[in-house]
Each structure stands twice: as structure tokens, then as C-alpha cells.
N, C-alpha and C positions, 0 to 999 in steps of 0.2 A: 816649791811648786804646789799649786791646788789640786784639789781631785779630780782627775779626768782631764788635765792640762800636759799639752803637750814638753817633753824636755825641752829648755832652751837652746837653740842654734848657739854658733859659737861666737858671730856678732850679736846676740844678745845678749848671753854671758859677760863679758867684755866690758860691753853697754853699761849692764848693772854696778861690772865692779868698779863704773867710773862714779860712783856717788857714795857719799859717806851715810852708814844706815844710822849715823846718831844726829848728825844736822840735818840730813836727807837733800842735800847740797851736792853738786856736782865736786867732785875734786880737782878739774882745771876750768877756771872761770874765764878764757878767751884762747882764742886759736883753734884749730879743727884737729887738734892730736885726737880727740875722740872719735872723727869722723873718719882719719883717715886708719883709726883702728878698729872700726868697724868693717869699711872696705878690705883691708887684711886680713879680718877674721873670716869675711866672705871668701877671701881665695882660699884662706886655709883648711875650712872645710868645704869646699870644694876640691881640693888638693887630698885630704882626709877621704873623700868615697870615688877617689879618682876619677875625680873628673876633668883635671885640670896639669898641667905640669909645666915648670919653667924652664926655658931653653934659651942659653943665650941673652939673658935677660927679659925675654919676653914669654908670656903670659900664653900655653896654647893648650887649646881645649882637647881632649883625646876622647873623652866620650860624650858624645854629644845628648844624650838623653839627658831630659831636662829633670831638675832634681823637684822632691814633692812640695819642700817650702817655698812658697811664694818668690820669695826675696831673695834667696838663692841664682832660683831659676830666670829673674831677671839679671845678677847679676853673671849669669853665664852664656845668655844670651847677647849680653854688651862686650863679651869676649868673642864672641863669633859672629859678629858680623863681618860681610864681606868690604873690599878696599884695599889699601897699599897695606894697614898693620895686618890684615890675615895673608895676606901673598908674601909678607916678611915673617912671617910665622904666628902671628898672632900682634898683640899689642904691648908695649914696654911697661914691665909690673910697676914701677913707682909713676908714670903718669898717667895708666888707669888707676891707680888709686886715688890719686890727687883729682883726677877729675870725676870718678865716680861718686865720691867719698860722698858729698853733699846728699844725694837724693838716696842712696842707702841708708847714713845715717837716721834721715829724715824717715824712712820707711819703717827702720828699725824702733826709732820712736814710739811714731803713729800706733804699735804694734805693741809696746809695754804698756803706754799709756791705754789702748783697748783693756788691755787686762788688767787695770789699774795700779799698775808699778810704778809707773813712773805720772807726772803732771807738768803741762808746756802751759807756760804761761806769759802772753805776752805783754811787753812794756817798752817804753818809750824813755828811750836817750837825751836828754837836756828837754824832757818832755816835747822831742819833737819826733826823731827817728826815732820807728816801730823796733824790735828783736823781743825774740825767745828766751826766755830763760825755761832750763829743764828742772827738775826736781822731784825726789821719790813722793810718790804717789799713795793714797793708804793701802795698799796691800804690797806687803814687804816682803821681796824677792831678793834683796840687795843684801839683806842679812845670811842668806842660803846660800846667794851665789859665793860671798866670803867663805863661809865652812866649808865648800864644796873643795874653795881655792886654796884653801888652809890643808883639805884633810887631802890634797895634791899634791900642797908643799911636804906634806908629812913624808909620803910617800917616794917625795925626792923624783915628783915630776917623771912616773914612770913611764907613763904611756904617752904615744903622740899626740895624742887632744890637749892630755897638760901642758906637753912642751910647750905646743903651739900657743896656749892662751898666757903662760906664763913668759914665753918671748914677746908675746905682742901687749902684754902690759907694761913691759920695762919699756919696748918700745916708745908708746904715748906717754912715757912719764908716771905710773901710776905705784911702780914697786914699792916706793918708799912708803907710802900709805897701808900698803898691802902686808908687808914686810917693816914694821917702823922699828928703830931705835939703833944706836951703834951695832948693838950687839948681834945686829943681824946685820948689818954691812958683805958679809960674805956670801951670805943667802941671795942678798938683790943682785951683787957683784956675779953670783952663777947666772940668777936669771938674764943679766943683761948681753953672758956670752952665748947663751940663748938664740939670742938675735943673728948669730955668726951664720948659726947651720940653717935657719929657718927661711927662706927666700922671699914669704908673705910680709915676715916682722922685719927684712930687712929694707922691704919696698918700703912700709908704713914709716921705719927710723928715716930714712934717707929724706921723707917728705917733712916731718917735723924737724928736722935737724936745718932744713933748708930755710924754712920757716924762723926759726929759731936765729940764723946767718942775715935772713934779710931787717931781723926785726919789725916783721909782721906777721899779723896772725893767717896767713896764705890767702890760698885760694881754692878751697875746699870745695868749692858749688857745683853744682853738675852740671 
């Protein structure tokens, strides 16, 4: 972090630790695993300053006071609105994920890239279709977020912040990066049971795993 910068949210964290800080390269190059782990990360803290809790599968707001980060606060807002999903308790956590996912992620972005972490750069498909590619930015946050996530792992994932960022990396795919080589197989294998207890990381797996069954990279978009 720089001087006078705020801590990162927990879909920022996340965010970061989806790029490698030696190629400065994303670590999954297609599919929205990232985006719908960013939307998880939003429930989870959200879920973290209790704002939020799951019932029945669905998603319901318990304190309505809107939280101080921007991005947050929208995404708690899209959990309370009125219609059939708040009269049912709220909305079903894996398909507000999947449909949030996109313009989160997207916010989250906008929002490293401001601070210069990260760089979107667009380009063109058989040089005809436009897309984004993301990629670390010069001022390097992705290196911190790793030791932060390392001196978490040390600590054997004590508190629920860790839990939660460390179930919803297994989640998207990113353990093995995080955690590399056989001799940590037991380490990701904890993290991935993780996902068991956690109801945010378990919306985000259920959306990439579906992804993953149809062979396509979903439908992450807002």
C-alpha cells in the first residue's frame, strides 16, 4: 500500500491475487472465475461488517446502512431492492453472483487501475472483435497482496478475513499459483475445504464449476 491509501477491500485483494507479480499477467486468461470472485468477495465482506447474511440459499440484507466503499455500497444495494427476490427473502447467492459479477468486477478495475495497480488494455480478436485484456500496472500491489496472503497462510488462516479470501481463491481457481508445488498439495487441499463452510466462496465455486460443465467461459455480464 502507499502512503495515505486506503486498505484494500476484499474484492480487491482477490483482484490482485489474480495476476502474477513476475509476468504482471493475469493468472486465468478466459472465463469470468475472476469476476465471479470478486462478487463473492463483495458478499463476504459484506457478510464480515454484518451486513448481510445467508438464509435458505438466498442472500438477505440485515443492516441496511449503506457501507463507506463505493462499490460495496452498490453492491448492497442490488441485494435490496424490492420485487419477488426480497418478498422470497432476498435473492439466490450463486445467481446474484453470476449476474452481478460483470459490473463489479468492472468497478473493481476501474479502481486499481485509478491507483495504478493494475492497466486495461484493449484489443481486437482476428483483429476484428474489441476485448480487454487486464494486466499489473507500474505500481505494485500484487506483490503485498501475496505476502499479506502468505503471512495468512502462516498463520493457518486464523481469522475470518483469511478464511474467507483463502476459500474464495480455491474457489476461482487461483490456489495452485498461490500455494505451488506437490509439496503443498495439502495446503490447497485445506484451502479448497474452505469452500465447504464459507457460503460466499460457495456461490462463486458453484458459478465456475457450471461454467467449467458447459464449456464456456459463462455469462458473467451485468
Amino acid at each position: 500500500m502507499t502512503a495515505g491509501a486506503p486498505p484494500p477491500t476484499l474484492p480487491e485483494e482477490l483482484l490482485l491475487l489474480c495476476f502474477d507479480p513476475v509476468s504482471g499477467r493475469k493468472l486465468m486468461r478466459s472465463g469470468h472465475s475472476s469476476a465471479y470472485g470478486v462478487a463473492g468477495a463483495a458478499l463476504a465482506e459484506l457478510r464480515l461488517a454484518g451486513r448481510v447474511v445467508e438464509e435458505s440459499g438466498r442472500v438477505r440484507v440485515t443492516n441496511p446502512l449503506p457501507p463507506d466503499d463505493p462499490l460495496l455500497a452498490a453492491a448492497m444495494a442490488s441485494l435490496a431492492q424490492p420485487g419477488k427476490d426480497a418478498k422470497r427473502g432476498g435473492p439466490r447467492t450463486a445467481r446474484w453472483v453470476r449476474s452481478a459479477s460483470g459490473r463489479l468486477e468492472e468497478a473493481c478495475l476501474a479502481r486499481l487501475v485509478e491507483r495504478g495497480a493494475l492497466r486495461v488494455e484493449t484489443r481486437r480478436f482476428l483483429g476484428l472483435i474489441p476485448y480487454q485484456r487486464s494486466s499489473m500496472g507500474p505500481l505494485d500491489l500484487t506483490t503485498a497482496a501475496r505476502e499479506r496472503f502468505e503471512l495468512a497462510r502462516r498463520g493457518g488462516f486464523a481469522d475470518p478475513r483469511a478464511r474467507a479470501l483463502a476459500a474464495l481463491a480455491s474457489a476461482i481457481g487461483i490456489s495452485g499459483a498461490l500455494c505451488p508445488g506437490r509439496g503443498r498439495r495439502t495446503e490447497r487441499q485445506a484451502m479448497r475445504r474452505l469452500i465447504r463452510t464459507d457460503w460466499a466462496a460457495r456461490a462463486v465455486h458453484k458459478n465456475v464449476m457450471s461454467d467449467s460443465a458447459d464449456g464456456s467461459s459463462g455469462g458473467g455480464g451485468g
